[in-house]
C-alpha positions as a printed NumPy array, in Angstrom:
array([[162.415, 101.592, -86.705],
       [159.939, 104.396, -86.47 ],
       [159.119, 104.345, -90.668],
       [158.445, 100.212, -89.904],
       [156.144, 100.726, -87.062],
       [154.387, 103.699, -88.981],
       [154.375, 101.657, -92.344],
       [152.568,  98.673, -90.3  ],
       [150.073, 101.009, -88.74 ],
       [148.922, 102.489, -92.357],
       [148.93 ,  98.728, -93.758],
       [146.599,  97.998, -90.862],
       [144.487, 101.157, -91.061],
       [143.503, 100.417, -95.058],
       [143.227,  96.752, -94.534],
       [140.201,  97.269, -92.464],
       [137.189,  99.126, -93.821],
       [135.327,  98.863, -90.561],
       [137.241, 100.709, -88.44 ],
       [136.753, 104.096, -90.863],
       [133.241, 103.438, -90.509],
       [133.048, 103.422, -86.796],
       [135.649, 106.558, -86.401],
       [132.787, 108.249, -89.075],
       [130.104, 107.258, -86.815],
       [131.102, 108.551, -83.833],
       [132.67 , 111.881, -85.04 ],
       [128.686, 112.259, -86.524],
       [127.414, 111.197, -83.106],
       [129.764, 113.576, -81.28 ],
       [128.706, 116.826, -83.634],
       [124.903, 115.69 , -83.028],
       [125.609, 115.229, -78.369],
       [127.667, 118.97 , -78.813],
       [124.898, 120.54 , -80.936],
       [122.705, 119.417, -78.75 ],
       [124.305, 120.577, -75.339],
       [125.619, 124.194, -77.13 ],
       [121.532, 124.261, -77.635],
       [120.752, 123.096, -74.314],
       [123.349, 125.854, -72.572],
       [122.02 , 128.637, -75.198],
       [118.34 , 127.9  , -73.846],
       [119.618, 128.04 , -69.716],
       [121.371, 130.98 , -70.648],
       [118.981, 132.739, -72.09 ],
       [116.771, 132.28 , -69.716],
       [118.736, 133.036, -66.676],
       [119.483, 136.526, -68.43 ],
       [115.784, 137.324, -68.949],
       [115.501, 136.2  , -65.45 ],
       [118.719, 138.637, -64.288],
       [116.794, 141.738, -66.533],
       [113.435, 141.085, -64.291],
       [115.632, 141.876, -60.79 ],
       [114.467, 145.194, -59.515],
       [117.78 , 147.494, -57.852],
       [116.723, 149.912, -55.638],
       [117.973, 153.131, -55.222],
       [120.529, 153.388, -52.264],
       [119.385, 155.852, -49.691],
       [120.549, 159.108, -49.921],
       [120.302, 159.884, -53.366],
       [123.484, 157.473, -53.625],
       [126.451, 160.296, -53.287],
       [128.965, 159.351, -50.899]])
């Protein structure tokens, strides 16, 4: 039962060309959106650090020795 239903499933996966070129597509057009959004979140990053180095920390009073 389960070699039929597999079997039927290849046979329908080679009969149709278009469907490889679609799954293609959108693999290509998934890399390009998470390229773009790892590039996006490196940029906010990076400038929230730079941001996080320009904070000032004062000294707490009393020389800070408990």
């Amino acid at each position: 039962m389960l070699l039929l239903l597999l079997r039927s499933r290849l046979d329908r996966a080679q009969a149709t060309s278009q469907r490889g070129a679609s799954a293609m597509e959108f693999v290509i057009i998934t890399a390009v959106l998470v390229a773009l959004a790892a590039a996006v979140g490196l940029i906010i990053y990076n400038m929230v650090e730079g941001k996080a180095n320009e904070i000032q920390i004062p000294d707490t009073p009393g020389g800070g020795n408990p």
